[in-house]
C-alpha positions, -999 to 999 in steps of 0.1 A, spaced: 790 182 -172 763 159 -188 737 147 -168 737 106 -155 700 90 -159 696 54 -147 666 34 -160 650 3 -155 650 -5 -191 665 -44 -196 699 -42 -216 682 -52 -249 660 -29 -240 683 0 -241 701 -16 -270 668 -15 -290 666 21 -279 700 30 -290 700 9 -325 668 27 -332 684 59 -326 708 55 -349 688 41 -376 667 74 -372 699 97 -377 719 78 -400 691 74 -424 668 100 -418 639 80 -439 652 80 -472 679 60 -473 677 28 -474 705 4 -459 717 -23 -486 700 -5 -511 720 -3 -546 729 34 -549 738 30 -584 727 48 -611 701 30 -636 718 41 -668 754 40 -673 783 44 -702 805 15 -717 830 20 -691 802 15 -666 789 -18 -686 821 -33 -686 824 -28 -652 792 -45 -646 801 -75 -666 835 -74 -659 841 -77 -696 867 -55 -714 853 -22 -737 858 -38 -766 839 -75 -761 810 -43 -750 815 -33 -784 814 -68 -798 779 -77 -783 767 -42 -791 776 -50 -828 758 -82 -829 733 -66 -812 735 -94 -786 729 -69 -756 704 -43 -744 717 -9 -752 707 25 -760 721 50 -781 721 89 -784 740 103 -811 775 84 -809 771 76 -772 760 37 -757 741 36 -729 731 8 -705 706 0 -678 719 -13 -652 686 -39 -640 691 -48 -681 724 -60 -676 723 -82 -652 689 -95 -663 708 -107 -695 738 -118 -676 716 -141 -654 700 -155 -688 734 -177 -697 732 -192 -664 736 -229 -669 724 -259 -650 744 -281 -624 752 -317 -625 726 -328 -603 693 -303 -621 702 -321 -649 704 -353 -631 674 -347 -611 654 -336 -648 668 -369 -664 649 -389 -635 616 -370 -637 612 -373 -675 581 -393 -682 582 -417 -712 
């Protein structure tokens, strides 16, 4: 039979106590909760995952050398920060930054 301890520890208190706890043993320090886990180099199946693109527009961009990529041998590689660094470079404005520029200009 386990044993019964009362406390005078407040609710939030023993909450605290408890969330802690289970911080402690679910990450044991090294793990990181919302960290990415993924890996920082992957494969063309991998890239087009990330870009939700199909192989073969990979292949295009890869071509025209339109993409970050490395290459061993016959195999493509990608970094994963890479990719989404140049996917957030085609980001375009909205109506109202280009609105809100057209009021600033100085003439």
């Amino acid at each position: 039979m386990e044993k019964l301890i009362l406390s005078s520890l407040s609710e939030y208190d023993l909450k605290m106590l408890v969330k802690e706890g289970v911080k402690e043993v679910l990450y044991d320090g090294d793990f990181k909760p919302n960290s990415k886990q993924e890996p920082e180099y992957v494969d063309i199946d991998g890239a087009s995952r990330i870009l939700m693109k199909a192989k073969q527009t990979i292949y295009t961009l890869v071509g025209k050398k339109q993409i970050p990529y490395y290459k061993q041998g016959k195999k493509l590689y990608f970094k994963c920060e890479e990719l989404l660094k140049w996917l957030g470079q085609g980001r375009r404005k909205t109506v109202d930054e280009i609105k809100y520029g057209a009021d600033n200009m100085i003439f």
